[in-house]
C-alpha positions as CSV (number, residue, x, y, z in Angstrom):
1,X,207.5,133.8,197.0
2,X,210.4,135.4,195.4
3,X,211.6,134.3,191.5
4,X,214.5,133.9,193.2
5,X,213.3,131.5,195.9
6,X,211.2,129.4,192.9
7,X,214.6,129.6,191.1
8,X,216.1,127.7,193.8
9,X,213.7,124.8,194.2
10,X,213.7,124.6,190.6
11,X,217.7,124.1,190.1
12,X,217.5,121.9,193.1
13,X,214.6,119.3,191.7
14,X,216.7,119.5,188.2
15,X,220.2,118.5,190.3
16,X,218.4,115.5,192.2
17,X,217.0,114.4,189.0
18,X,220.6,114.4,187.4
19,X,222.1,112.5,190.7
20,X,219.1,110.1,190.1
21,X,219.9,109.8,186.6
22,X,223.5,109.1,187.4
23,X,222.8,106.8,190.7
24,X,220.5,104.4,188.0
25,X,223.5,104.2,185.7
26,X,225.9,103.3,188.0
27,X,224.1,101.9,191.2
28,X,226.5,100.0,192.9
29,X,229.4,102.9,191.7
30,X,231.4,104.1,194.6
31,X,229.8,108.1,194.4
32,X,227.1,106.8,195.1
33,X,226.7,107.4,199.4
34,X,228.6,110.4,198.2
35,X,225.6,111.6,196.1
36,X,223.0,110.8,198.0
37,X,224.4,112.9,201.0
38,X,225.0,115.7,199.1
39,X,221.6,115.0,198.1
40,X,220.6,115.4,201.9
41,X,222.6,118.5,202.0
42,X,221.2,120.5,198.7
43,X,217.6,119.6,199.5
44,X,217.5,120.5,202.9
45,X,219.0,123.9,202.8
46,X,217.1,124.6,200.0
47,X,214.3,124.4,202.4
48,X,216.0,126.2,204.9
49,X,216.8,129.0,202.6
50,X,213.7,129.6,201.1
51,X,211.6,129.0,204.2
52,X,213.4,132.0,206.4
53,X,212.9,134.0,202.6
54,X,209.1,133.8,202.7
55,X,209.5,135.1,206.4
56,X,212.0,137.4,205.9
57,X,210.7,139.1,202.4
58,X,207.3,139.8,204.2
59,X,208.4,141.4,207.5
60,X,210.9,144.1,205.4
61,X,207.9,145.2,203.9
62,X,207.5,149.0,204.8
63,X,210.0,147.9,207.8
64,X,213.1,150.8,208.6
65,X,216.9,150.0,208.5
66,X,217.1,149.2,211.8
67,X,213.9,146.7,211.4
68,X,215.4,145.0,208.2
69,X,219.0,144.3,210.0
70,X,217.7,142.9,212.9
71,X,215.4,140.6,210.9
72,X,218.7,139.1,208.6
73,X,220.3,138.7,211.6
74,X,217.8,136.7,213.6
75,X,215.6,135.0,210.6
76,X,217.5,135.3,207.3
77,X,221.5,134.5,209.1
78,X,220.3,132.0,212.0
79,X,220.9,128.4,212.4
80,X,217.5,127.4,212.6
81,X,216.9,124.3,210.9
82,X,213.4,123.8,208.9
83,X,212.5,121.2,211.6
84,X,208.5,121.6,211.5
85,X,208.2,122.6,215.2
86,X,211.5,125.4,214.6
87,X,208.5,126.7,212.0
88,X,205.9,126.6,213.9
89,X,208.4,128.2,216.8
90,X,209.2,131.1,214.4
91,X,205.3,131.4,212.9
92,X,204.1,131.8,216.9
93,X,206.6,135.0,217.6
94,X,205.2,136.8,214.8
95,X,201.9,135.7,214.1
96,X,199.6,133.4,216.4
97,X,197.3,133.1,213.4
98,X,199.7,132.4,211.0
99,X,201.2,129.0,213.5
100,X,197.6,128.1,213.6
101,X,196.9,128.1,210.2
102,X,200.3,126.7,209.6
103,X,199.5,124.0,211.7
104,X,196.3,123.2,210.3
105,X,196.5,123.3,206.5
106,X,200.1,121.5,206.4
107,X,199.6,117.9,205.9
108,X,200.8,115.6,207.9
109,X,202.6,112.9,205.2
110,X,204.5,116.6,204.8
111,X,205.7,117.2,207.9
112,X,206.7,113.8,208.6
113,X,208.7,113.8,205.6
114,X,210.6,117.4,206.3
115,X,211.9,116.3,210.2
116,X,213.1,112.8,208.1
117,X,215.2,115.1,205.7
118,X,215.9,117.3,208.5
119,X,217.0,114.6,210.9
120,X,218.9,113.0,207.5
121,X,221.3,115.9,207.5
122,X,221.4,115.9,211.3
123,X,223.0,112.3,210.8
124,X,225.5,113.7,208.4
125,X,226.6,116.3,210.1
126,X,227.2,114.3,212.9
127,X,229.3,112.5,211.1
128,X,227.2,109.4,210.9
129,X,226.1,107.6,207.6
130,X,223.0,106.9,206.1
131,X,220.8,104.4,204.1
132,X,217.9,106.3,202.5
133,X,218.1,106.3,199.1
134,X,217.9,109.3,196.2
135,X,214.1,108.5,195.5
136,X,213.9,108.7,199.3
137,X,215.3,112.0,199.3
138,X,213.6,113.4,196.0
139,X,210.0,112.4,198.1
140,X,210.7,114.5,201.0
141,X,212.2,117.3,198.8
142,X,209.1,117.4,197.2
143,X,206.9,117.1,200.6
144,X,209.2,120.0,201.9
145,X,208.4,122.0,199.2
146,X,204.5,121.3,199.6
147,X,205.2,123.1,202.7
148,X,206.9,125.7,201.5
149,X,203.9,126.5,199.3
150,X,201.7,126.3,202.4
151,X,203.5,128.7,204.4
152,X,203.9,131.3,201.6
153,X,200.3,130.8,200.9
154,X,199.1,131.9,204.1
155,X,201.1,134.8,204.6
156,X,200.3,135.8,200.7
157,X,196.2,135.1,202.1
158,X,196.9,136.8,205.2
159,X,197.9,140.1,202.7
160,X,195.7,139.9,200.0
161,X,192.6,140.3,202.9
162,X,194.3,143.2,204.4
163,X,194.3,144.4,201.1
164,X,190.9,143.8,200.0
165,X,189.9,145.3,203.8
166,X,191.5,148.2,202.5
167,X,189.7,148.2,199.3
168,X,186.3,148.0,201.1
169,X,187.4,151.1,203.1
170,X,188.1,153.2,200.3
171,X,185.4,152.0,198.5
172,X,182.7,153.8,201.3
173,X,184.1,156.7,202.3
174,X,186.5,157.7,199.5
175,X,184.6,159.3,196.1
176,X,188.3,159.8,194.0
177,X,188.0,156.7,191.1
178,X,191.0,157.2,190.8
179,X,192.5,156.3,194.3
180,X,190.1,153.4,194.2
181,X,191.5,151.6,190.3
182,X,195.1,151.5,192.6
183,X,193.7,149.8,195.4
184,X,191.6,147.7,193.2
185,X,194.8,146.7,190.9
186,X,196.8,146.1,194.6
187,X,194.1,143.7,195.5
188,X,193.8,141.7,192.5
189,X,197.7,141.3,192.6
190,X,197.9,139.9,195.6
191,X,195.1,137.6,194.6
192,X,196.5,136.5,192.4
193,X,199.6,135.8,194.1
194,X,197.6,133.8,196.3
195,X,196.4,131.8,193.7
196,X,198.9,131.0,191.3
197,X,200.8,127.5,191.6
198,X,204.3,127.6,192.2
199,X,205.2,124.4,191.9
């Protein structure tokens, strides 16, 4: 995951905290359905954005011009929602093994709680009003963003074994020390990549 992408998720759990803030001072204050949408809004495409990021960010990796334009266009610029199954939907056309895994590490409380926030903005956008309230919303932000940490997880795993594969390689058949520190240094990056919490 990108600073940017932590950035992100970071200004957005420091705005719901504010709206919270404001919501206890003034709970029956007009702004407040007003709030607690736009609290449906930020959250959600937060999600949304950082979720097609992890994708995107790994696929341009050694990918050409031509690669890298058609991945904005159909991951990055599309209008898929971060509805658990449009994941899983997205995981399966590029990785079987990363869907699986997907599937099997993210909990279940998690997923639940993304389609609510999903489906909450579905409501809104269909111009239909709502009755979850901000700490609603702040609990599947934060379940959202324990997916989020799942999904980057496994494609940062899925790298740091081709990595250490690669390492192994070297290791046999190549006798410049050299060659093999780089490698080495790659590897433990992306372990510790792997490792380090986010959130």
């Amino acid at each position: 995951m990108t600073g940017n992408n932590v950035q992100s998720i970071q200004d957005c759990q420091s705005e719901l905290t504010n709206i919270k803030t404001f919501i206890a001072n003034d709970p029956l204050g007009s702004m407040v359905k007003y709030l607690v949408s736009y609290s449906v809004i930020k959250s959600c495409g937060t999600i949304e954005l950082v979720f097609k990021d992890i994708i995107y960010n790994h696929l341009i990796q050694h990918a050409n011009q031509e690669a890298i334009a058609y991945f904005s266009k159909n991951i990055k610029e599309s209008s898929t929602n971060p509805k658990i199954d449009n994941i899983c939907t997205l995981l399966k056309q590029i990785n079987i093994n990363w869907n699986a895994s997907f599937k099997k590490a993210a909990a279940d409380v998690d997923k639940r709680s993304l389609n609510s926030l999903v489906e909450l903005r579905n409501q809104l956008a269909h111009g239909n009003s709502i009755t979850s309230s901000i700490d609603d919303i702040i609990k599947y932000f934060a379940c959202g963003c324990n997916i989020l940490q799942v999904l980057d997880s496994i494609i940062t795993k899925k790298a740091w074994i081709s990595g250490f594969f690669i390492f192994v390689l070297f290791t046999i058949f190549c006798n410049h020390a050299f060659i093999k520190f780089f490698i080495l240094i790659y590897c433990i990056g992306n372990f510790i990549m792997a490792i380090y919490p986010l959130f």
